[in-house]
C-alpha positions in Angstrom: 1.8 -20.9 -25.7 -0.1 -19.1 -22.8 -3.4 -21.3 -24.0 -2.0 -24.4 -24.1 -0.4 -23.6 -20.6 -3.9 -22.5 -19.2 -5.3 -26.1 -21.1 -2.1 -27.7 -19.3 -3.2 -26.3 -15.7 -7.1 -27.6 -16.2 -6.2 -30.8 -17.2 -3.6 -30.9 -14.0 -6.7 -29.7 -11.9 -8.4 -32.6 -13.4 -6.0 -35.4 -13.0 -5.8 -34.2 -9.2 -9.3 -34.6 -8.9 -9.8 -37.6 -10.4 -6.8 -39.3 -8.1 -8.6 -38.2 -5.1 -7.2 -34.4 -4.6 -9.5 -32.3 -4.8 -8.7 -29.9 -2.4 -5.1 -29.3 -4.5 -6.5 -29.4 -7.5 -8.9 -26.6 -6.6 -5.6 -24.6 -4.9 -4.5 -25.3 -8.3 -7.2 -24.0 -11.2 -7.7 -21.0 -9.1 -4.5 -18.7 -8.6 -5.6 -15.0 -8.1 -4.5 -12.3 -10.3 -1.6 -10.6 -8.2 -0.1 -14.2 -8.0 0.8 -14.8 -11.3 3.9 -13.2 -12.8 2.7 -11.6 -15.9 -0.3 -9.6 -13.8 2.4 -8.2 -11.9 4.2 -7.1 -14.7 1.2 -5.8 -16.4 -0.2 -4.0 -13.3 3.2 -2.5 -12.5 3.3 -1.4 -16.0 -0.5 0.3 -16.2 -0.1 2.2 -13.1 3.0 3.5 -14.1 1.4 4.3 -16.9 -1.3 6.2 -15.1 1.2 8.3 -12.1 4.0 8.8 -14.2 6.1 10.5 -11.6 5.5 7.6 -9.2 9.0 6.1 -8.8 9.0 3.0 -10.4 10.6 1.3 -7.6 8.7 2.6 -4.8 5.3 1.3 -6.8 7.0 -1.9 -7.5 7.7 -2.3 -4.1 3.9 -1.5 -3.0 2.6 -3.8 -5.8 5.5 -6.2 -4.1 4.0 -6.1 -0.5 0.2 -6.3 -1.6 0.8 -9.3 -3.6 2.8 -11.1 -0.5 -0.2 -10.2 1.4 -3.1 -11.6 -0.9 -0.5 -14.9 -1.4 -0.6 -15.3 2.7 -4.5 -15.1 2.7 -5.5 -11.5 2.7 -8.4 -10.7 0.8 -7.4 -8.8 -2.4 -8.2 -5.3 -2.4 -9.9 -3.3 -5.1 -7.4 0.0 -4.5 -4.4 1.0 -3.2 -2.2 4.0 -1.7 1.4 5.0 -2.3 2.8 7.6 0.0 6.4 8.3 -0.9 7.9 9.4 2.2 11.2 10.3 0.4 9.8 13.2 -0.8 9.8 16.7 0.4 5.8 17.2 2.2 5.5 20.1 -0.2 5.0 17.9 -2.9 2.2 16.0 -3.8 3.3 12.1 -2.6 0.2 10.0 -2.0 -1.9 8.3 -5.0 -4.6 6.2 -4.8 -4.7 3.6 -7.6 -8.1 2.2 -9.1 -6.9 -1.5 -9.4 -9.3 -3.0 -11.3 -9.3 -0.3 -13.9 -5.9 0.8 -13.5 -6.7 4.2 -13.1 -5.2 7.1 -10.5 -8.3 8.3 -8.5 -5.9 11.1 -7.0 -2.3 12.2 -6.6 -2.4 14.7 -3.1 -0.6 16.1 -0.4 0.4 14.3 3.1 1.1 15.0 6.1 4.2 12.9 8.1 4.4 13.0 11.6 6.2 15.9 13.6 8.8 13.4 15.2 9.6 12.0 11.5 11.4 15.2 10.5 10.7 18.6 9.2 9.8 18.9 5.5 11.6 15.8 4.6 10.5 12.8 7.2 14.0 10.7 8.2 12.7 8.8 10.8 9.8 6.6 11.3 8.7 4.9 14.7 5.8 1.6 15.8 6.3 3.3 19.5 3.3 5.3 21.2 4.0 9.2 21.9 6.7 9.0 19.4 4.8 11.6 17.0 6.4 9.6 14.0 4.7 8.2 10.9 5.4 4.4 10.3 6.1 2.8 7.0 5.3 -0.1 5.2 2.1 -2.1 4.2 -1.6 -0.9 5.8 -4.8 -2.7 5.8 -7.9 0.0 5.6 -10.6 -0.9 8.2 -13.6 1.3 9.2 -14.5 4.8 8.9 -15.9 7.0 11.7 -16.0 10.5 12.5 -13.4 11.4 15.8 -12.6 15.1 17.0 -10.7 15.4 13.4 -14.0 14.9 12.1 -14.3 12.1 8.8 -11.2 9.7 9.8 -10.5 5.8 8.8 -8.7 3.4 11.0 -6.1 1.0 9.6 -3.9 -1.8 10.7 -0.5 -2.4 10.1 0.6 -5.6 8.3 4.5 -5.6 9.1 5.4 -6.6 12.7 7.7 -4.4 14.6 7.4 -1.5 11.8 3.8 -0.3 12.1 1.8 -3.2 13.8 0.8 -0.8 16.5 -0.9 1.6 13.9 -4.3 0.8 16.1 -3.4 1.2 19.0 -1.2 4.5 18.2 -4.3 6.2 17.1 -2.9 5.9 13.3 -5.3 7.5 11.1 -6.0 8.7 7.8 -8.0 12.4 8.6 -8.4 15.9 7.5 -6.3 18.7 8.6 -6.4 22.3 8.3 -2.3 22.6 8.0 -2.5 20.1 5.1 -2.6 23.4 2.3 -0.2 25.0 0.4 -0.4 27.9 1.6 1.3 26.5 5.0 4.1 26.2 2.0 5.0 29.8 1.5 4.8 30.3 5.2 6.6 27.3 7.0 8.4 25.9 3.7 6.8 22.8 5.1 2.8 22.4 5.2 2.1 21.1 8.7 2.7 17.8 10.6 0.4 15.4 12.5 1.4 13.2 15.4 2.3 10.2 12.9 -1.4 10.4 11.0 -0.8 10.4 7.5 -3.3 13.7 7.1 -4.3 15.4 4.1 -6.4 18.1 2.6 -9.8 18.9 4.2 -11.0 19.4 0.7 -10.2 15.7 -0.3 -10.9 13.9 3.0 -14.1 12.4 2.3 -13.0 11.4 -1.1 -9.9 9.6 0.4 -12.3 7.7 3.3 -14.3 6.6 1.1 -12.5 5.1 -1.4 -10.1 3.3 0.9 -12.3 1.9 3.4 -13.1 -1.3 4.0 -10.2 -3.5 3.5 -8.2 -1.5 0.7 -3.9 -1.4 1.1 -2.2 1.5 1.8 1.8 1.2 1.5 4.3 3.9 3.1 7.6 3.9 1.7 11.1 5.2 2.8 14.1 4.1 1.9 15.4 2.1 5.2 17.5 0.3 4.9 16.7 -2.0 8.1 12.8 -2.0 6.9 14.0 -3.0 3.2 16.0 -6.1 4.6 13.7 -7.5 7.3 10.3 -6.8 6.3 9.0 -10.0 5.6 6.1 -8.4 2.9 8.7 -7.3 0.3 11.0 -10.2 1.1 8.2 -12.4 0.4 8.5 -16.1 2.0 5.2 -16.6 -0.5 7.2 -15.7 -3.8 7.9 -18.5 -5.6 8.0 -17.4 -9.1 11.1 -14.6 -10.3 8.6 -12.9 -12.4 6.8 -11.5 -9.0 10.0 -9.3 -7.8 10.6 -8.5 -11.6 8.3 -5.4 -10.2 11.3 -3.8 -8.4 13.6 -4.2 -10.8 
């Protein structure tokens, strides 16, 4: 059934060009990965798969945002990030997914901001001094070396929630007071100014494999965020099976 439907789709491409669209028709044969409904399922499923303790609907909701993105004309990414900011910052909450080969590169600590909260973050700010860390969907730029030495820059993609990541100063860096041993001490490891920071030891790796235009998704349960953020309440999604994800 799924041949004769991809037959179906290149003979539509066809008819559209031979009628005189060929712009459609080309908008037509070539439909990336993340917008089709079964890769969704089947991505959502693998990297399950690979991070296990993931919640399932936090990574459905990343996989949710990143596919809105890519429909509304951002370039697909080859990785991606999951911090899951409704966890305690003395357990391990970021992964970085391979998404080509569906693999978990690394599951880490990370830091929240010092105005989100203590050990648990409960609040989460786009405003300047605030000292919070700001959730939803990231785009990765360039890397550079700043007083907290190796660092990467990002942009937020959700207006009003983190679209000031720039000019905050929103950075992925190493920081001494990411370590356990802060644990034991503090019952918290440390807290940044709104940086999502992590372990000197894993810096470089973390640069490097998200620079250059990967995703990196934040995720809290809020309930304002979860209603009004137009990259999980997609205005691109046309097709059920690309919020079957979440559910």
């Amino acid at each position: 059934m799924l041949h004769a439907l991809r037959r179906l789709g290149v003979l539509s491409a066809c008819c559209l060009t031979l009628f005189g669209g060929e712009a459609l028709a080309k908008e037509v044969a070539v439909i990336h990965p993340y917008q089709q409904s079964e890769s969704s399922s089947v991505l959502h499923e693998r990297l399950a798969a690979a991070a296990p303790d993931l919640d399932r609907r936090v990574l459905g909701t990343a996989i949710d945002a990143m596919q809105c993105a890519v429909a509304g004309g951002a370039k697909p990414a080859e990785r991606l990030a999951v911090i899951d900011f409704s966890l305690p910052s003395t357990e391990q909450r970021l992964w970085i997914f391979d998404l080509k080969h569906h693999r978990l590169l690394l599951r880490d600590l990370v830091a929240h901001g010092q105005g989100s909260g203590d050990n648990y973050a409960r609040q989460f700010s786009n405003v300047e001094g605030s000292h919070q860390s700001s959730i939803g969907l990231f785009r990765t730029q360039e890397s550079y070396i700043g007083q907290h030495g190796y660092s990467l820059r990002m942009d937020g993609l959700e207006p009003g929630f983190n679209d000031l990541a720039r000019q905050r100063a929103i950075v992925i860096h190493p920081a001494d007071y990411v370590d356990p041993s802060w644990i034991s001490r503090h019952g918290r490891i440390g807290r940044s100014h709104g940086c999502p920071a992590v372990r000197p030891e894993v810096a470089s790796m973390v640069v490097d494999s998200l620079k250059g235009g990967q995703f990196m998704f934040s995720w809290y349960p809020d309930d304002h965020w979860l209603a009004s953020s137009t990259l999980i309440n997609c205005p691109h999604r046309t097709e059920k099976g690309l919020v079957a994800a979440r559910n």
